[in-house]
N, C-alpha and C positions, 0 to 999 in steps of 0.2 A: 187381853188375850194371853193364854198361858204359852211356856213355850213351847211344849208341846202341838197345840193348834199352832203358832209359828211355822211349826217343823213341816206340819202336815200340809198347810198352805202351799211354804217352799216345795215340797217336794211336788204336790198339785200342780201348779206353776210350769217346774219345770217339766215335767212328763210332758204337759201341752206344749210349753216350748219346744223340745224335744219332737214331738209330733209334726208340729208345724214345719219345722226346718225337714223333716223325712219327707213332709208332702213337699216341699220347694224342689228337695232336691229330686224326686222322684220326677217332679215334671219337665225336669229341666234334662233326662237321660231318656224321655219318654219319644221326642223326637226322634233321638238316634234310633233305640232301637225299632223306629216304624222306619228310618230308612235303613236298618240294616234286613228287614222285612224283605222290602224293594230289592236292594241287591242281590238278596239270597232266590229271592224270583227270577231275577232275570240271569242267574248263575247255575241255573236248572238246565241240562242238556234235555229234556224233555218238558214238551206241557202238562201239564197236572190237569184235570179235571176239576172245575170253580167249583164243584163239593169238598175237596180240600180245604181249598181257603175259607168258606164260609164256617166247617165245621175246627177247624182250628181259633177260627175268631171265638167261635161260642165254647167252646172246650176249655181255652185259655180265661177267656173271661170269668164263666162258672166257678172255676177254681179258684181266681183270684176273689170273687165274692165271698167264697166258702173260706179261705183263708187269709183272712184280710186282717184277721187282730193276727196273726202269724207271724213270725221270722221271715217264712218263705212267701206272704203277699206280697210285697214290693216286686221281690225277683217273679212273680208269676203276671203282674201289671205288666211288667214289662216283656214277657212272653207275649203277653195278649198284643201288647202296643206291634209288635212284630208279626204277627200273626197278623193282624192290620196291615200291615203295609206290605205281607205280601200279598191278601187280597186283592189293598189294592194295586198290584201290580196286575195280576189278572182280571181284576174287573176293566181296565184302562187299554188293557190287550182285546178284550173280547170285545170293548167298544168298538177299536177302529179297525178291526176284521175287515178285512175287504181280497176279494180274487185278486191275486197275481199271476202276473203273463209269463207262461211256460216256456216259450218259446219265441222267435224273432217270426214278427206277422210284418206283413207288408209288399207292396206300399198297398195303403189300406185306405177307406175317407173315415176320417174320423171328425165327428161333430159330440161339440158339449160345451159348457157354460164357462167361461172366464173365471176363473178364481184368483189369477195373479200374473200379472204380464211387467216383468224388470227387462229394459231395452240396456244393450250391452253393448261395449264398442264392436267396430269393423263390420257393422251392418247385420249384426244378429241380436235376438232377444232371447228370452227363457220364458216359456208361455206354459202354465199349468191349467190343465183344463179339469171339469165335476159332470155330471150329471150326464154320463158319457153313450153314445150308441157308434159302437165300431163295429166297420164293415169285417164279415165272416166269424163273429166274435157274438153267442149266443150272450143276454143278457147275464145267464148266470156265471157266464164265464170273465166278466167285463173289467175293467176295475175303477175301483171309486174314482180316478183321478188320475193323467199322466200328463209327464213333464216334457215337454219336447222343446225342441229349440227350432226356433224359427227365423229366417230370413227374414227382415226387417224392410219397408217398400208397398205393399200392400195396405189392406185397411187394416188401423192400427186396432189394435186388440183393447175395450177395458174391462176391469173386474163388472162380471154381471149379463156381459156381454154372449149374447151364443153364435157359436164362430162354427166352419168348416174348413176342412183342409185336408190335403194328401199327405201320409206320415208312414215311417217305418219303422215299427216301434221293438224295443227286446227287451227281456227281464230285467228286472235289477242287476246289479252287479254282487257276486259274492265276494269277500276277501279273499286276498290272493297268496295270502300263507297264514298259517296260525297266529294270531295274537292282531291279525290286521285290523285296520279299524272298518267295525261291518256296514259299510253303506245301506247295504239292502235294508238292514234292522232300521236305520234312522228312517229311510224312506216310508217300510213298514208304520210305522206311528204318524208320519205325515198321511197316510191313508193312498202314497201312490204305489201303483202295481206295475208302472210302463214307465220305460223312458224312449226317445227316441229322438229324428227332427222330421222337420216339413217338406217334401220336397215340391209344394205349390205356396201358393200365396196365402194368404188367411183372409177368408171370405165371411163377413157379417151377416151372420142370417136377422137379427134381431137385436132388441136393444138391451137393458138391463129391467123391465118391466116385472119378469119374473125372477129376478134374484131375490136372493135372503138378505137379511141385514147386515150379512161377514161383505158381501161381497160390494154393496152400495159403502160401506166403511173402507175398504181393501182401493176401494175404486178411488173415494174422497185423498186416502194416504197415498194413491200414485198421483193426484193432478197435485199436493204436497211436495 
């Protein structure tokens, strides 16, 4: 072989080398920026409309196809890779959408299904209820799930379980100055819309027959 083909080889070679270590390191900054996506999501003082997010997904991606032997492909991959993560921010928002309680109801009967019962000292527990029907409270108005706290003494509560009881329930709480950490928002993504406590015992209407598979699991991790 001449040196020439040598030359050509080597320089063959390394382009590919070259390449290969751009794609490493691309995929290795490609994380970040789908959670700098996510932050930039959840750093929006308004919601966006999920045609946003979708058309930034394919907007960014197109480009990044179209310029992909480019300079500016890598940096437009990672456009897209963010554009991703804010969608999914929004897609994961719109999932666990559920009505929140406007106002403090009560005392009200509130029946629904055991999703998770932690027994606490001094005679109280934390009982989160699902599949909910409250008194004065149209189903559309309802919300997926609330936390109450409840007196301990009664028929004991397990995941799966459908229970009734007398409650007093009020909205989430907001922070209580700027920069606070926002409870409502974490509760928001757990899917509860109430908090409150019980002011009767907690009455067993049924057993776990009709739960899902979270809650027959949830049930196994509390006899744990």
């Amino acid at each position: 072989m001449s040196s020439g083909e040598n030359a050509g080889a080597s320089g063959a070679a390394r382009v590919v080398g070259e390449a290969i270590l751009s794609s490493i390191r691309l995929s290795l900054w490609l994380p970040v920026a789908f959670g700098a996506g996510i932050a930039m999501y959840f750093a929006l003082p308004v919601e966006l409309p999920l045609v946003v997010g979708v058309v930034a997904v394919a907007g960014t991606a197109l480009l990044a196809l179209t310029a992909r032997s480019t300079v500016a492909g890598p940096l437009l991959v990672l456009c897209s890779g963010a554009a991703a993560g804010f969608l999914a921010g929004q897609l994961r928002t719109h999932q666990v959408d559920a009505p929140i309680l406007e106002k403090r109801l009560g005392p009200v009967t509130v029946e629904g299904r055991v999703i998770r019962w932690e027994e606490e000292q001094q005679g109280f527990g934390r009982l989160i209820l699902g599949a909910l029907t409250v008194e004065r409270l149209g189903k559309e108005h309802t919300p997926a799930r609330v936390r109450l706290i409840v007196r301990t003494g009664g028929d004991k509560p397990w995941p799966g379980d459908r229970v009734r009881l007398r409650a007093i329930l009020e909205p989430p709480p907001t922070p209580s100055f700027p920069g606070d950490f926002d409870f409502a928002r974490k509760l928001y993504f757990e899917r509860i819309g109430a908090l409150g406590f019980a002011i009767s015992p907690v009455q067993r209407i049924s057993g776990d027959a009709g739960a899902g598979a979270a809650a027959k699991i949830e049930s196994l991790r509390a006899l744990i």
